[in-house]
C-alpha positions in Angstrom: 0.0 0.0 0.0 1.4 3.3 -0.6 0.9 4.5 2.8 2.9 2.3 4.6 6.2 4.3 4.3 4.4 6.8 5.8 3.5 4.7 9.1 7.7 3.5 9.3 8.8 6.7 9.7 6.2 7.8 12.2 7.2 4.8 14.3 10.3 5.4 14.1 10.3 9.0 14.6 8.3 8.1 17.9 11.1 5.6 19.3 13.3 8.1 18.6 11.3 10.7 20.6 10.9 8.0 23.6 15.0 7.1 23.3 15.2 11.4 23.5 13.0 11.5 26.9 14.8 8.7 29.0 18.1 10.3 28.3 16.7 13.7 29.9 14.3 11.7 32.6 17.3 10.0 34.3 18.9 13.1 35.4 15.5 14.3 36.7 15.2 11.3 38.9 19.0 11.7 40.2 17.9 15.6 41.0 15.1 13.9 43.0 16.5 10.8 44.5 20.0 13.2 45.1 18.0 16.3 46.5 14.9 14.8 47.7 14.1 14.1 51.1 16.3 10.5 51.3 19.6 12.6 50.8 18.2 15.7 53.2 20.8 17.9 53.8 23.3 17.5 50.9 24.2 20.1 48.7 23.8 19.4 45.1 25.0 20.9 41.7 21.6 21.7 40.5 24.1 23.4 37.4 25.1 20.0 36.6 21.8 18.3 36.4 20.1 21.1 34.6 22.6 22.5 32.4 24.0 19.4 30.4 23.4 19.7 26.8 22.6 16.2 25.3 22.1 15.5 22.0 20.6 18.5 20.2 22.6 17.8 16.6 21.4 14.4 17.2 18.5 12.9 14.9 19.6 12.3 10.8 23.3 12.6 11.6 23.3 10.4 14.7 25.8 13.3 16.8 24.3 14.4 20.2 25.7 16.8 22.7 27.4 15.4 26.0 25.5 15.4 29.2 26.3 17.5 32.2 27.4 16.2 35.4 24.8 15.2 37.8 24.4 14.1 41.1 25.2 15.3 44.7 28.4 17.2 46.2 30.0 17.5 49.1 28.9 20.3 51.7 30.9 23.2 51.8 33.6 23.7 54.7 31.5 24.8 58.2 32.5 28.4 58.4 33.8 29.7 62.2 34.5 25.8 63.5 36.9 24.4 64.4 37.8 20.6 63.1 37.2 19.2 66.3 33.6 20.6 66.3 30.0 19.5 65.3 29.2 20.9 62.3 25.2 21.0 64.5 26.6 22.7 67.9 28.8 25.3 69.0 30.4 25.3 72.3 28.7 28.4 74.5 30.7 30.3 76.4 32.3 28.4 79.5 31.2 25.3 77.7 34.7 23.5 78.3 35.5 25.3 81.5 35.3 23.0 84.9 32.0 23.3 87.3 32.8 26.0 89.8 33.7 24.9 93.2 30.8 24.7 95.7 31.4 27.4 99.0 32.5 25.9 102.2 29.6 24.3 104.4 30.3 26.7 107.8 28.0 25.3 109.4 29.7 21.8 109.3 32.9 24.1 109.7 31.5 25.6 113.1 30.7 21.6 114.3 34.4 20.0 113.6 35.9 23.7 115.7 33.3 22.5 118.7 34.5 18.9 118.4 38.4 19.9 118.3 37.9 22.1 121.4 39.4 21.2 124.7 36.4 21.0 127.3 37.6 20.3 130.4 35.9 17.6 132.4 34.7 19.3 135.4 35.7 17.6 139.2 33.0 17.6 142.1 34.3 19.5 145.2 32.5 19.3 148.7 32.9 19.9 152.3 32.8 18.8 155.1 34.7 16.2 154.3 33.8 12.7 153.7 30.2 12.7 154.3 28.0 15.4 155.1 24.6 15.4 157.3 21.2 16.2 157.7 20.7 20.0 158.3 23.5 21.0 157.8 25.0 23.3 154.7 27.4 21.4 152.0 29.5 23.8 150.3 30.2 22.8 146.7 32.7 24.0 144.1 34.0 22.6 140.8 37.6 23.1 138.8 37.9 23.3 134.5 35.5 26.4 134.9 37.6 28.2 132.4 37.2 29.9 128.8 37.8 27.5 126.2 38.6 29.2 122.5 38.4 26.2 119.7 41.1 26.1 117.3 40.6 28.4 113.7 39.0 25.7 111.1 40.0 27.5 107.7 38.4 26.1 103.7 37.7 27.5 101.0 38.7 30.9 102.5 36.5 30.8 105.2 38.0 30.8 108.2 35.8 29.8 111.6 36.2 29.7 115.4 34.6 30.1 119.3 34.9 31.5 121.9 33.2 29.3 125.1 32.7 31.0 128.5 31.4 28.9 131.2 27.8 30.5 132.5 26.9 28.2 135.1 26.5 24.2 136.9 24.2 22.3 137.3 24.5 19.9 140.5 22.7 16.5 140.6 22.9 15.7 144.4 20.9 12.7 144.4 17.7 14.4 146.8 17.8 17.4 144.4 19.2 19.0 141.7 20.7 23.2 142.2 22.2 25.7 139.9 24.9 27.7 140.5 26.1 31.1 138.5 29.8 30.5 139.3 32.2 27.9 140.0 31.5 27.7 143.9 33.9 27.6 146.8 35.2 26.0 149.2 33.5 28.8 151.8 29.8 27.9 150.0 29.2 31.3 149.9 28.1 31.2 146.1 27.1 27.8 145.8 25.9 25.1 148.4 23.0 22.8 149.3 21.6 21.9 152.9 20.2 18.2 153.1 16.8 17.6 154.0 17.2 13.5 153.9 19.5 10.8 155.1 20.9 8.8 152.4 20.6 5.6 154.4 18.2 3.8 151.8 20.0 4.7 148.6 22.4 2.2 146.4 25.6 1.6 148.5 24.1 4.2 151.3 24.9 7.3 149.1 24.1 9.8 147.2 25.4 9.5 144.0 26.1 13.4 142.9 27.3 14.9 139.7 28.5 18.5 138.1 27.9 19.6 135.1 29.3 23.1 133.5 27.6 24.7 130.2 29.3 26.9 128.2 28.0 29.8 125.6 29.4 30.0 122.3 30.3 33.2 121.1 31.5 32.4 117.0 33.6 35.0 114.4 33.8 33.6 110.6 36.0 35.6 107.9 35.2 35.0 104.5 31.6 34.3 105.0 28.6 35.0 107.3 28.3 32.6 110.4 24.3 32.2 110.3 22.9 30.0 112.9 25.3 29.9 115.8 25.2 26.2 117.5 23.6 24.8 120.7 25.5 25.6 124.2 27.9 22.9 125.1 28.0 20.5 128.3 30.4 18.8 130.1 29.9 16.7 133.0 31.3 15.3 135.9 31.8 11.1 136.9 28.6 10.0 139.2 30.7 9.9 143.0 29.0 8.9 146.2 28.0 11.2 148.9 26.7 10.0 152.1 24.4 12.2 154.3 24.0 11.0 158.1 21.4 11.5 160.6 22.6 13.1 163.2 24.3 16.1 163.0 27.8 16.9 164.6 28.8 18.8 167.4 29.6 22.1 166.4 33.9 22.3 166.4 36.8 25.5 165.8 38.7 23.1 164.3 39.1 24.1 160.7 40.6 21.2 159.6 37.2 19.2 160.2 35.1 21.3 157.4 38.3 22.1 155.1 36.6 19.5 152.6 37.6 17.2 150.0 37.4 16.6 146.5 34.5 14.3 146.4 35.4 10.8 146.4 39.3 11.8 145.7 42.6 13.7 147.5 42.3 17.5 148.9 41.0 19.8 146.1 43.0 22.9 144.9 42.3 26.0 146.9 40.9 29.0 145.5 
């Protein structure tokens, strides 16, 4: 038939024109598959996808163009990092630096000067001596009623320490319990106790007494406030035995029989 040239060339011309399309289609998909949301966050020569010229002298005398170059390239060089640093984070300012030392605790300062203090343990003193008796005045006295400074506790450039003046003792003497403002002395004028009760039916047919000092703390910190100042502090005597008789003695000039003793131990220092 006369038209059947015709038909050849049209199919050809239209394998030609399919051939034509794939060769610009596959750099389409490498544009999407290389910029696309798989490869998020690569940089890509959109130039060299776009901008190749293919084949346009191809056709009769079967010559076409070269492509461009296509696919995706390597980021650019972070600006202002440095190579050992994530390309996502910057280091803030400080962000190497070591955590800042925590201040001193002063309060736990204040408690190791207490404990490191020398408080004296007080010693009982009474006369007359011996024993004592029913209506009739003890006098009583303690030693180690001094002012006691701690030693300086220093940290952190805080620097801590007390001052402890004795303010008074308490005496436990078994029937009662006193307290004196003082020390005592060996004269009772300041401090002493008359018994009301024989100590016939106690333990061991005694009275088992005990002295006990308090001191105030006065404290001084450098290098940071002292806040709270601690509780006053205690010391106390050893339990001794102290009878009290019935019947009471015959009044006597002789000195020697009220001079007193340390309770329970040899003659006391004298004040």
């Amino acid at each position: 038939m006369s038209h059947t040239p015709n038909r050849r060339r049209v199919a050809s011309g239209i394998t030609v024109a399919a051939a034509l399309l794939s060769t610009f289609a596959a750099p389409a998909e490498a544009l999407a598959d290389g910029c696309g949301v798989a490869n998020k966050g690569l940089d890509c020569n959109l130039s060299g996808v776009t901008g190749g010229r293919g084949g346009g002298n191809g056709g009769g005398n079967g010559t076409g163009g070269s492509g461009g170059v296509s696919g995706p390239v390597a980021p650019p060089a972070p600006v202002g990092l440095t190579d050992n640093q994530g390309v996502d984070g910057v280091d803030g300012p400080g962000g190497n630096a070591p955590p800042a030392a925590q201040p001193p605790d002063v309060w736990t300062m204040m408690q190791r000067a207490r404990a490191s203090a020398p408080f004296p343990v007080p010693t009982a003193y009474t006369a007359p001596k011996d024993k004592t008796f029913v209506r009739l005045r003890t006098n009583l006295w303690v030693d180690g009623f001094t002012v006691v400074k701690t030693d300086p506790i220093s940290e952190g450039g805080v620097t801590v320490q007390a001052t402890a003046t004795p303010t008074s003792v308490n005496w436990n003497l078994g029937e009662t319990q006193i307290t004196c403002n003082d020390a005592g002395s060996k004269n009772g004028k300041t401090c002493g106790y008359t018994y009301r009760r024989s100590s016939t039916g106690q333990p061991g047919g005694a009275w088992q007494i005990t002295a006990t000092i308090t001191w105030r703390l006065a404290w001084t910190c450098t290098g940071a406030p002292c806040g709270g100042g601690l509780d006053d502090y205690t010391m106390t005597s050893q339990p001794t035995p102290w009878p009290s008789a019935k019947s009471k003695p015959t009044p006597t000039t002789d000195s020697d029989d009220v001079r007193g003793d340390a309770a329970g131990g040899s003659d006391p220092p004298t004040d």
